[in-house]
C-alpha positions as CSV (number, residue, x, y, z in Angstrom):
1,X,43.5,163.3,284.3
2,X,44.0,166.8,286.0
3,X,45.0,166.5,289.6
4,X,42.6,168.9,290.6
5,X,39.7,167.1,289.1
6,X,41.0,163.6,291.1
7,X,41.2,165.2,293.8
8,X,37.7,167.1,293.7
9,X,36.0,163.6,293.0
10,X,37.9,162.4,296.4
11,X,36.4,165.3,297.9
12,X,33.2,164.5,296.4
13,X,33.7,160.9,297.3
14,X,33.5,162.2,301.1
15,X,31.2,164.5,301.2
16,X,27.8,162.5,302.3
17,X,29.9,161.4,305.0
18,X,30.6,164.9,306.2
19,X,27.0,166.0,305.8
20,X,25.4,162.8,307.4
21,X,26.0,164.7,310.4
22,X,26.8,168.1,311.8
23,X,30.7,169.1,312.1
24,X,32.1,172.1,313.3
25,X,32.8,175.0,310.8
26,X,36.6,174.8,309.4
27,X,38.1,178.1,309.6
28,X,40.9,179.8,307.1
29,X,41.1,183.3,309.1
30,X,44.6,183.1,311.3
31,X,43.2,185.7,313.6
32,X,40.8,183.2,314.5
33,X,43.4,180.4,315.3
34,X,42.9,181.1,319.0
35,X,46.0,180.0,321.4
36,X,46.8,176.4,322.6
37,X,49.7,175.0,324.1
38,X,51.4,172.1,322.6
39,X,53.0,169.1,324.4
40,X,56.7,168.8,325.4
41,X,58.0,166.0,323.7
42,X,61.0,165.7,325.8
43,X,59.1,165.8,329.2
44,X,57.7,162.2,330.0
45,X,54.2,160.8,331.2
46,X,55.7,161.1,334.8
47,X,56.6,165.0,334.4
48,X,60.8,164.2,334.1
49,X,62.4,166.3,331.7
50,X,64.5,164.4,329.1
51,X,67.9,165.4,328.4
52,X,70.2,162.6,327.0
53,X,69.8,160.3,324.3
54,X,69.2,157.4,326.5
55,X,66.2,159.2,328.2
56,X,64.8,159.6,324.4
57,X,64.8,156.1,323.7
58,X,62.0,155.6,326.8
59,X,60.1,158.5,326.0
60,X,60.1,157.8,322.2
61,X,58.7,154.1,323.6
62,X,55.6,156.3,325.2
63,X,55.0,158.6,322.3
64,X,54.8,155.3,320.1
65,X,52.0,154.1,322.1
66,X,50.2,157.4,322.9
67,X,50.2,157.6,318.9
68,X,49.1,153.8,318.6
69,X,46.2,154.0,321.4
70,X,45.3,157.6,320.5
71,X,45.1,158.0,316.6
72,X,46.1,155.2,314.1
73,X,45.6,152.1,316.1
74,X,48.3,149.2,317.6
75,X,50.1,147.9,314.6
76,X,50.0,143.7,314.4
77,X,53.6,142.6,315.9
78,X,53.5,139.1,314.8
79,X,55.8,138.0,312.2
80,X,54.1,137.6,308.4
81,X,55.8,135.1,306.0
82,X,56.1,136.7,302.5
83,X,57.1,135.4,299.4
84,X,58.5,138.0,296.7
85,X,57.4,136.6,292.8
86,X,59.0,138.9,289.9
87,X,56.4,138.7,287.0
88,X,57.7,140.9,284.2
89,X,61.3,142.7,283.6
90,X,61.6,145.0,281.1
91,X,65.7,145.6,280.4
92,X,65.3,148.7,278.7
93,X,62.3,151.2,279.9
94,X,61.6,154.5,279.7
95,X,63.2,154.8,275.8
96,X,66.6,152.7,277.8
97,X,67.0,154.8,281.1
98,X,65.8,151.9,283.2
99,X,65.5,148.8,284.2
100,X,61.8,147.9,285.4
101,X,60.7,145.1,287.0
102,X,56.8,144.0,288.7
103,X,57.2,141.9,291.6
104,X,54.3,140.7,293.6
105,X,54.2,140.8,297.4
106,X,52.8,137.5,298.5
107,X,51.3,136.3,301.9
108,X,52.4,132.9,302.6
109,X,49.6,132.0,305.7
110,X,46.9,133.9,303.6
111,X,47.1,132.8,300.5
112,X,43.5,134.8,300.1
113,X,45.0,138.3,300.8
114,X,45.7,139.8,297.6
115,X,49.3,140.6,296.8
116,X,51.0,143.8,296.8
117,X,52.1,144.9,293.3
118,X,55.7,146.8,293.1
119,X,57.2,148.8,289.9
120,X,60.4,149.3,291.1
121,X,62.1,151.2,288.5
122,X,66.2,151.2,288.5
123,X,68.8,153.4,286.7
124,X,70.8,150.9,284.0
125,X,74.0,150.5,284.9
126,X,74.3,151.3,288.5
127,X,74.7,149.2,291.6
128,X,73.5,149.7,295.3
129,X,71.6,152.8,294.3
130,X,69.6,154.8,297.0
131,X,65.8,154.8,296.0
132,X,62.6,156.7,296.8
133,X,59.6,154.5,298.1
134,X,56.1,156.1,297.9
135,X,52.6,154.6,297.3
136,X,50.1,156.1,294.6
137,X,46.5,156.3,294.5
138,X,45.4,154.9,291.2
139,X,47.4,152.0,290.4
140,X,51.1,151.9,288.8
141,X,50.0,151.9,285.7
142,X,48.8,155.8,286.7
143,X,52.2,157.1,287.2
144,X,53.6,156.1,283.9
145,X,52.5,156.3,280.3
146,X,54.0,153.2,279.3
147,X,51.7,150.8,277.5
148,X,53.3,147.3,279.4
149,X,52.7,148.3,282.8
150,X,48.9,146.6,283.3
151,X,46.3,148.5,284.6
152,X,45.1,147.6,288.1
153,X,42.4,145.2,288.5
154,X,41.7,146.7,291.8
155,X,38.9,148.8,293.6
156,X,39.9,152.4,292.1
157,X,37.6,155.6,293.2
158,X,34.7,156.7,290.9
159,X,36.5,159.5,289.6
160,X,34.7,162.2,287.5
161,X,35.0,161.4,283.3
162,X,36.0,157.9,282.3
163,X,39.3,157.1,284.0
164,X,37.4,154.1,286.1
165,X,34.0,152.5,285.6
166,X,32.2,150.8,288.8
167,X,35.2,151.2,290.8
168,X,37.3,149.2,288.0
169,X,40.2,151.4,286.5
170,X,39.9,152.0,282.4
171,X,42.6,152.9,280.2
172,X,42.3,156.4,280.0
173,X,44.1,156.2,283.5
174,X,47.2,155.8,282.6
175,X,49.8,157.9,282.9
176,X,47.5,160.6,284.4
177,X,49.5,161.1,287.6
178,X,53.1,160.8,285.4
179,X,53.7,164.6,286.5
180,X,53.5,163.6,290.3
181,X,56.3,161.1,290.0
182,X,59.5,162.2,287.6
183,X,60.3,159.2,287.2
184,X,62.7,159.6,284.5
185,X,63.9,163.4,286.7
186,X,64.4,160.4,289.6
187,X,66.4,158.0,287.2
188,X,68.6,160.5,285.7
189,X,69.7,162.0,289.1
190,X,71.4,158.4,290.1
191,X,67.9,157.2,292.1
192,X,65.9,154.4,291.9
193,X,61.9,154.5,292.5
194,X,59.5,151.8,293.9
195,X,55.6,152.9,293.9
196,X,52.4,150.8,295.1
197,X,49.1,151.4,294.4
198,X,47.7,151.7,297.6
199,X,44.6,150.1,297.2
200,X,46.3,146.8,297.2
201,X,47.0,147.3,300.7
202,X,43.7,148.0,301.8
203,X,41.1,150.1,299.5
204,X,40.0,153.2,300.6
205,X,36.5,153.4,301.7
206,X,34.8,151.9,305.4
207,X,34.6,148.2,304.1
208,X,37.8,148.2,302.2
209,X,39.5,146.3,305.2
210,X,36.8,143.2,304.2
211,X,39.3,141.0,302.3
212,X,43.1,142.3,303.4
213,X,45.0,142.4,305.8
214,X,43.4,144.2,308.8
215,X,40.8,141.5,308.1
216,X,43.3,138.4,309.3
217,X,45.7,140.5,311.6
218,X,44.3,142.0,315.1
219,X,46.2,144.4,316.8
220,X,47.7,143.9,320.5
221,X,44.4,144.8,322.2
222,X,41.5,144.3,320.0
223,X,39.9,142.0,317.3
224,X,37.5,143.6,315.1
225,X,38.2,147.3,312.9
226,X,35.5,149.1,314.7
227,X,37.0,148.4,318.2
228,X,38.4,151.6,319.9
229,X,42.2,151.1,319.7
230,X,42.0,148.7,316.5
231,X,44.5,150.4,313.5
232,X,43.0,152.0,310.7
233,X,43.4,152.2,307.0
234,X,46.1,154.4,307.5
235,X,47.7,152.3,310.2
236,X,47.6,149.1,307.3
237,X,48.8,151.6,304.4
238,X,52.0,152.4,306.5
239,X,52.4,148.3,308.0
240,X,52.3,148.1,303.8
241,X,55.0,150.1,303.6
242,X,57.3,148.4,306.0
243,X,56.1,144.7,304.0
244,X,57.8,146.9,300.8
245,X,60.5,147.5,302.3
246,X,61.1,143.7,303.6
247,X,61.0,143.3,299.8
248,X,63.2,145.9,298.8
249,X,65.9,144.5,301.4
250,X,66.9,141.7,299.3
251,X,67.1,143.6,296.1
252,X,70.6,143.5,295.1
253,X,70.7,146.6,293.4
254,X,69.4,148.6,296.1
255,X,71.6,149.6,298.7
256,X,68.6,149.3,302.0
257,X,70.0,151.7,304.1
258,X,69.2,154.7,301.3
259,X,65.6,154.3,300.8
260,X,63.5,157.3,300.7
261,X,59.8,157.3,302.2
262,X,57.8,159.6,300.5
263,X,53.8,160.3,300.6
264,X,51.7,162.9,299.6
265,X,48.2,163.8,301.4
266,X,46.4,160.9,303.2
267,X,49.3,158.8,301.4
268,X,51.7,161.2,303.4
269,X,50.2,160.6,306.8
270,X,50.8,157.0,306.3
271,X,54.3,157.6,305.3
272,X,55.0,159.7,308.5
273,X,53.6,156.7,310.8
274,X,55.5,154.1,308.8
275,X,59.0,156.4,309.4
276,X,57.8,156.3,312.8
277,X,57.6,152.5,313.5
278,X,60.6,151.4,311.1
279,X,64.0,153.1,311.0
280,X,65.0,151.5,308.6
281,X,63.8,153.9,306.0
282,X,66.7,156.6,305.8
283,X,64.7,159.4,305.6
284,X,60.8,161.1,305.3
285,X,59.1,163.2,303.0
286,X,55.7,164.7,304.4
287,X,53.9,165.9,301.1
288,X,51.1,168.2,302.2
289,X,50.0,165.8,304.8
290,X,47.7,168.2,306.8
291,X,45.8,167.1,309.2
292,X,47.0,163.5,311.5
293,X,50.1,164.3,309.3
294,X,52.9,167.1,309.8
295,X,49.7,170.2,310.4
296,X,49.1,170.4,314.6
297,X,45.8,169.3,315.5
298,X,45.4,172.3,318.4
299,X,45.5,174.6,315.3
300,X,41.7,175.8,314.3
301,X,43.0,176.3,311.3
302,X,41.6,174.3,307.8
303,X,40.6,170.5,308.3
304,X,40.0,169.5,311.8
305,X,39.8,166.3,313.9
306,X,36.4,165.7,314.0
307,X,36.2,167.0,309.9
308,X,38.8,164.2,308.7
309,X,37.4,161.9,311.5
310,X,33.3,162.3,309.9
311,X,34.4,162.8,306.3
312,X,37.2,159.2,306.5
313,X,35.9,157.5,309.5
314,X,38.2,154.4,308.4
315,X,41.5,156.0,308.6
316,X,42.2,156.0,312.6
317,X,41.2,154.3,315.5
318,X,37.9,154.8,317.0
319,X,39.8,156.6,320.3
320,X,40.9,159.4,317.8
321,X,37.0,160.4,317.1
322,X,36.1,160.6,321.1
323,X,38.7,164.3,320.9
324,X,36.5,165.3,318.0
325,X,35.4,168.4,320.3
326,X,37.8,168.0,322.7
327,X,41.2,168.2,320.8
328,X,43.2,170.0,323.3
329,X,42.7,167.3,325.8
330,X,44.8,165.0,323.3
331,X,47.9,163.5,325.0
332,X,50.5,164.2,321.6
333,X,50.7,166.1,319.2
334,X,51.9,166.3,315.9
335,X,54.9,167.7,316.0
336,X,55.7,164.9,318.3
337,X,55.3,162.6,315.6
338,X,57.4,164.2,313.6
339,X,59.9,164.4,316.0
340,X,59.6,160.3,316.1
341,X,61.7,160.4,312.8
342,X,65.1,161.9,314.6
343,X,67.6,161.8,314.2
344,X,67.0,161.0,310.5
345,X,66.4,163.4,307.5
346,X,62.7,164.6,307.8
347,X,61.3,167.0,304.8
348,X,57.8,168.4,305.2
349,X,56.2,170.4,302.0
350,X,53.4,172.8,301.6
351,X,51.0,174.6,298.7
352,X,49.9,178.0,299.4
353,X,46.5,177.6,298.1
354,X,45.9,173.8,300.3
355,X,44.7,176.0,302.8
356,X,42.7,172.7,304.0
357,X,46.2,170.8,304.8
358,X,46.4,174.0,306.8
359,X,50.6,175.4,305.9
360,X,51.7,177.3,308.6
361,X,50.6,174.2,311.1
362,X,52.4,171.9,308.8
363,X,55.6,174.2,309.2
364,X,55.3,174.7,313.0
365,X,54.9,171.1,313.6
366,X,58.5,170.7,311.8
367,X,59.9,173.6,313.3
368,X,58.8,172.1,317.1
369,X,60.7,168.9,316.7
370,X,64.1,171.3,316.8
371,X,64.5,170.1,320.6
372,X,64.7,166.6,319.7
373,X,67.4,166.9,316.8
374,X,69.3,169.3,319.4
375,X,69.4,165.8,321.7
376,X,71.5,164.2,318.5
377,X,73.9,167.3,318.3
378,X,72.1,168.0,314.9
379,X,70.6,171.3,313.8
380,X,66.4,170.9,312.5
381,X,65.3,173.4,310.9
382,X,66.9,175.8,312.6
383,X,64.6,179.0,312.5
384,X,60.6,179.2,313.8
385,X,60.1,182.3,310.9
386,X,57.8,180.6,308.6
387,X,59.5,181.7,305.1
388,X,58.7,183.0,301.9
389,X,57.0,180.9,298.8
390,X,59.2,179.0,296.9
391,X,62.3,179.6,299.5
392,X,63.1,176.3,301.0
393,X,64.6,176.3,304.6
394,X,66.2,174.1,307.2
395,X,69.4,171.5,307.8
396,X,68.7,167.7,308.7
397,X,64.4,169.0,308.9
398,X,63.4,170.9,305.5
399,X,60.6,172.7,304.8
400,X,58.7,174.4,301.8
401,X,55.3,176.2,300.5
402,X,55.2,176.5,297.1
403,X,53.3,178.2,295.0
404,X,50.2,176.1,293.6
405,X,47.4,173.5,294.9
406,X,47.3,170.6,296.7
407,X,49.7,168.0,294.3
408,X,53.1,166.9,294.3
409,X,55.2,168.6,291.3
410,X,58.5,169.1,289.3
411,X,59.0,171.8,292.1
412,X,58.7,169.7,294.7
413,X,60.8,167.0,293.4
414,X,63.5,169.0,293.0
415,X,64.0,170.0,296.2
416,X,63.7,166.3,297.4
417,X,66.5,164.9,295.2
418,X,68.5,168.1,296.7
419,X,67.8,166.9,299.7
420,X,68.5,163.2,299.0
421,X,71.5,164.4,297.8
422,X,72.5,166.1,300.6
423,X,71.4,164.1,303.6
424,X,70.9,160.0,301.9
425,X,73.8,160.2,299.6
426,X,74.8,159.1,296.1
C-alpha cells in the first residue's frame, strides 16, 4: 500500500473530528509565524538559573511533571508483572540474514489485557548486538513481506482499498510498509530490530483504551481517561515501549544498554516521551514528529494545539486542550522535551513537503536544547542555521529535512545507522 494513500485515509479517519467543531486556520506562510518567547529550560519554577549538573537533575524532576500534568498525562508507577512467551523462531529469515523470533508480552495480574506482540529480528551469528526499537502502525506482519509472520488480529484503521475490512487487517497488508523499515539495510549493518504494532498497546481511536491497559492502570491523580491529568493514548504507546524494553533486557543476544528508540509521526511523539521517562534507551530518533513531538507549539506554523487536540482528542490529557487558544500561556515547551533526552544521542528528521509537522519548528526545537548538552560538556547541534535539504547537521543532537513527504525512508535510515554508528556503537 502507498504511504501516501495510508496516510491520507488517517487523515480522512480524523477529519469529522476536526469539523465537528470550529478550529483555528493552520497557517504555512513563515511571515505569518508572529514572535513568541520560548521557556528557559535551565531556569527553575522558582526563577534560579541552573548551572551544574546536579541543579539539572531537580529541574529535569519539574519538566517531567509539567510534561505529565500539562500534555500526555501521569504515567502509572506501580510495578506490572510480565511474563515473556516465545511462540515461533524462524533460524534462518530473510533468505538466512536473520534470526527471527515472535514473543508475546504478557500481563500476569490481567490476564484479560491482550499481549504485546514482538518481531525481534537478529543478525545470525552475532552476540550482544545493539538494536533499533520502534512501533509500526499496521501490524508486523506490515513491515515484512514474509509469508510466516501472521497478520494481526487486531483493530487496524479502515484504510482506503482492501488492506483491512471492518477494522480487521487482510492479506494484501503485508509487507506494505517494508520500505519504512530496512530491515535487511538494519541486519546487514551489524543491528538488530524489534517492532510492535502499536495497536496492541492501545488502538488508536477515543474508545480504544476500553479493553488495555489505560483501562486497569490509573495514573497518580486520577481514575477514569477523560479526567484532566489522566495519560493518553500517547502516554500508553510510550509506557508500551518501556514494557518492550523490560523484555528486550533479558535477551541474551542484545546488549540493553545499545537499544535505539525510534518513531515516526504520532508513533514519534510517543517515542520522544518514552526517551523521556526511561534512560535506559541509549538513544532517540524523532521521525517527523510535528506537533506534541520535536515542532514548538508557540510556532503558528502547520498543525496546532487545538488542531491535533480536535482532530485526536485521545492522544493527551484533557489539561493539554484548555491551551487550545491559549498556547503561549503553556508552562514547557518542546524543545524542553527534547532537552529531557540529554545527555544521550537525540536525532530529529524532517520532509520538506510535511509542511503540517511544521520543519523549521522541529529543527529549532533541537537546536534549543544546545544549553542543556553544554551542562554535559557535550556539543548539540552546534549551529541555529537551519540547513540545506538533504545536508544533515549536528554532534551528540542531529538533524535532517529531506527531500520528499511525510514517511520514513532508505534516506532516512541511512543517516540513522550513521548515527548509531557513531554515537551507540558496534
Amino acid at each position: 500500500m502507498d504511504e501516501f494513500i495510508f496516510w491520507l485515509a488517517l487523515l480522512l479517519l480524523a477529519a469529522p473530528l476536526a469539523s465537528a467543531q470550529k478550529v483555528e486556520e493552520f497557517n504555512y506562510d513563515e511571515a505569518k509565524v508572529g514572535t513568541y518567547t520560548l521557556p528557559d529550560p535551565l531556569t527553575s519554577k522558582d526563577g534560579k538559573a541552573v548551572k551544574t549538573k546536579s541543579a539539572w537533575t531537580s529541574r529535569r524532576a519539574e519538566l517531567m511533571e509539567l510534561f505529565a500534568a500539562n500534555v500526555y498525562g501521569h504515567t502509572p508507577k506501580q510495578p506490572i508483572k510480565l511474563r515473556f512467551q516465545t511462540t515461533a523462531v524462524n533460524e534462518s529469515a530473510l533468505n538466512g540474514l536473520a534470526v527471527r523470533k515472535m514473543v508475546s508480552i504478557f500481563f500476569v495480574d490481567y490476564p484479560q489485557i491482550p499481549s504485546i506482540d514482538v518481531a525481534l529480528y537478529l543478525p545470525k551469528n552475532k552476540k550482544l548486538v545493539p538494536i533499533f526499537l520502534g512501533l509500526n502502525f499496521s501490524g508486523n506482519h506490515s513491515a515484512t513481506t514474509e509469508t510466516d509472520v501472521p497478520i494481526t488480529t487486531r483493530w487496524v484503521y479502515n484504510a482506503i482499498g482492501d488492506v483491512s475490512v471492518n477494522n480487521k487487517a487482510t492479506e494484501k497488508s503485508r509487507g506494505m510498509q517494508v520500505s519504512s523499515w530496512q530491515i535487511e539495510t538494519v541486519l546487514k549493518r551489524g543491528y538488530g530490530l524489534a517492532t510492535v504494532y502499536y495497536g496492541d498497546i492501545e488502538p488508536d481511536h477515543p474508545q480504544g483504551w476500553q479493553g488495555h491497559i489505560r483501562s486497569v492502570l490509573d495514573s497518580p491523580s486520577e481514575t477514569v481517561p477523560s479526567a484532566s491529568n489522566n495519560w493518553g493514548a500517547i502516554g500508553a504507546w510510550a509506557w508500551g515501549l518501556s514494557r518492550i524494553m523490560d523484555y528486550l533486557q533479558t535477551e541474551p543476544d542484545i546488549d540493553p544498554k545499545r537499544v535505539v528508540l525510534i518513531g515516526h509521526s504520532r508513533l514519534g511523539k510517543a517515542a520522544l516521551w518514552a526517551g523521556a521517562q526511561d534512560d535506559r534507551f541509549a538513544a532517540v530518533i524523532s521521525n517527523e514528529s510535528g506537533e506534541g513531538g520535536a515542532a514548538l507549539s508557540r510556532r503558528w506554523y502547520g498543525e496546532t494545539v487545538e488542531r491535533i487536540n480536535t482532530s485526536f482528542p485521545h492522544w493527551f490529557n484533557a489539561q493539554f486542550k484548555t491551551y487550545n487558544k491559549r498556547v503561549a500561556d503553556l508552562p514547557i515547551d518542546q524543545h524542553e522535551l527534547l532537552a529531557l533526552i540529554a545527555p544521550r544521542p537525540l536525532y530529529v528528521a524532517s520532509a520538506e513537503e510535511d509542511r503540517w509537522s511544521d520543519p523549521k519548528g522541529e529543527f529549532l526545537g533541537a537546536a534549543h536544547t544546545e544549553p542543556v548538552y553544554k551542562l554535559f560538556g557535550k556539543t548539540g547541534l552546534g549551529t541555529d542555521t537551519f540547513p540545506a535539504v538533504n545536508q544533515p547537521i549536528g554532534q551528540t543532537v542531529r538533524y535532517h529535512i529531506r527531500t520528499g513527504k511525510h514517511d520514513v525512508t532508505a534516506y532516512d535510515w541511512e543517516q540513522y545507522l550513521k548515527f548509531a554508528d557513531e554515537l551507540v556503537g558496534k
